[in-house]
ZAMARGU-4260 file (C-alpha; in steps of 0.2 Angstrom, whole numbers, plus 5000, padded with zeros to 4 digits):
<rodrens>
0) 5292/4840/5042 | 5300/4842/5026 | 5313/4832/5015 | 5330/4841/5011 | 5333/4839/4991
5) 5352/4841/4987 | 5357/4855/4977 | 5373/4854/4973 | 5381/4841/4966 | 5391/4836/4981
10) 5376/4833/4994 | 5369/4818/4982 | 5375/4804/4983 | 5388/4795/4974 | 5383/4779/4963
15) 5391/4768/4977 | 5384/4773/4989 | 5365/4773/4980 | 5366/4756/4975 | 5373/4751/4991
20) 5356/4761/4999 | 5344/4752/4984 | 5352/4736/4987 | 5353/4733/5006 | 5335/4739/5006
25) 5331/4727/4994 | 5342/4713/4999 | 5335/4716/5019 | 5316/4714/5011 | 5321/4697/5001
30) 5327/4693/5019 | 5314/4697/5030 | 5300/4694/5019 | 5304/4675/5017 | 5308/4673/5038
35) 5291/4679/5041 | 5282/4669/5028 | 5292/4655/5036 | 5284/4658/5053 | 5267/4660/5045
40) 5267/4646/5031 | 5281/4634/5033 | 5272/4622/5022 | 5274/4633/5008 | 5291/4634/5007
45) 5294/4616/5007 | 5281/4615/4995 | 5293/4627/4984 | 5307/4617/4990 | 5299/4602/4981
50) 5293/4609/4964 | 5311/4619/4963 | 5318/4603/4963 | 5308/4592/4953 | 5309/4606/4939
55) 5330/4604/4939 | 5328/4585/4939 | 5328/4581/4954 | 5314/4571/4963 | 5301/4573/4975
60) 5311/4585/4992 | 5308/4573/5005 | 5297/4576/5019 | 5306/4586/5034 | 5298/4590/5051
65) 5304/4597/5069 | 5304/4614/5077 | 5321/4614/5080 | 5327/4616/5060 | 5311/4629/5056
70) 5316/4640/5072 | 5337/4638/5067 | 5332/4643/5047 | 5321/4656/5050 | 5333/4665/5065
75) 5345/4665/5050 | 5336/4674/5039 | 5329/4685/5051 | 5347/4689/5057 | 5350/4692/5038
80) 5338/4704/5037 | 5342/4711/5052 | 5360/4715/5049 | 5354/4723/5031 | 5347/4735/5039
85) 5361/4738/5054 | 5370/4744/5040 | 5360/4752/5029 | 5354/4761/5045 | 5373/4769/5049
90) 5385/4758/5037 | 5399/4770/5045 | 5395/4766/5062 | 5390/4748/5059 | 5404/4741/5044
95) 5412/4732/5059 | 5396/4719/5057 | 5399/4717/5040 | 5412/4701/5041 | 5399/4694/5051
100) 5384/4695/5038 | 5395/4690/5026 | 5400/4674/5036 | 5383/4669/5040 | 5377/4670/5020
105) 5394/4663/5014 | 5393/4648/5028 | 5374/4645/5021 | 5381/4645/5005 | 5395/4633/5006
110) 5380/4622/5017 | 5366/4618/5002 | 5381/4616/4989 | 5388/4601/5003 | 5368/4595/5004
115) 5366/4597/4986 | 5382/4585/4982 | 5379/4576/4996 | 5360/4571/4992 | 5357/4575/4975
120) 5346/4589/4978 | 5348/4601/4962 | 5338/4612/4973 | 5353/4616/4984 | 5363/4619/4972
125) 5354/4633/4964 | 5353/4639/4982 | 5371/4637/4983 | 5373/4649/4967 | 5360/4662/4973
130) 5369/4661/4989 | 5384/4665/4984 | 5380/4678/4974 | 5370/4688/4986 | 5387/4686/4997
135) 5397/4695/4984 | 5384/4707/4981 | 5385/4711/5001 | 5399/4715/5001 | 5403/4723/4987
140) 5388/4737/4991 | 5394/4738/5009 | 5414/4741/5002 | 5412/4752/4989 | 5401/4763/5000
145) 5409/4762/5016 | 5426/4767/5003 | 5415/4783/4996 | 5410/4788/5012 | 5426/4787/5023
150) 5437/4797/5011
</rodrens>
């Protein structure tokens, strides 16, 4: 089995459609990484929680328990990661998903800002920022490439 290497300059890739390739495999990692330490180490992510926290000023994170919100947070990321890499598997065939992912980080998004305010967890915030800028990054990768590719 061998790899094909492009020749000519119209068999590589454009810029667009590399960094959507770089950055949904990236951004699909930083997704299923996390759901699976999630399922294997819970506590260490509400012990990141708290010190994330604390250092923006806020207090200690209080204490949460039950199955239900550990198997809702984790599906979420998993379904995050799981859509990256829909699309970066065929973006063509699979750009209809795209409003979908993008509702799913967006809605997450717009969630820690309202608990942030709401509880005066600085953490959430931060989680709100990151959130939302991975949602714009989603889709401007998938847009730009899904543009390069269907002209």
């Amino acid at each position: 089995m061998s790899i094909a290497v492009p020749t000519t300059l119209e068999e590589r890739p454009s810029r667009a459609i590399l960094a959507f390739r770089v950055g949904y495999a990236l951004l699909g990692l930083n997704f299923l990484i996390p759901a699976l330490s999630y399922i294997v180490a819970p506590a260490a992510t509400y012990e990141t929680l708290d010190q994330v926290n604390r250092l923006l000023g806020g207090g200690a994170y209080p204490a949460e328990s039950g199955h239900l919100w550990h198997m809702l947070g984790t599906g979420n990321v998993m379904t995050l990661a799981f859509f990256c890499f829909l699309l970066l598997f065929d973006l063509r065939r699979f750009h209809p998903a795209l409003p979908a992912l993008l509702f799913l980080k967006g809605f997450s998004a717009a969630y820690a800002l309202a608990i942030g305010l709401a509880n005066s967890l600085p953490v959430f915030v931060a989680v709100f920022v990151l959130d939302a800028l991975t949602t714009l990054a989603l889709w401007q990768l998938a847009s730009r490439a899904h543009r390069e590719m269907t002209r």
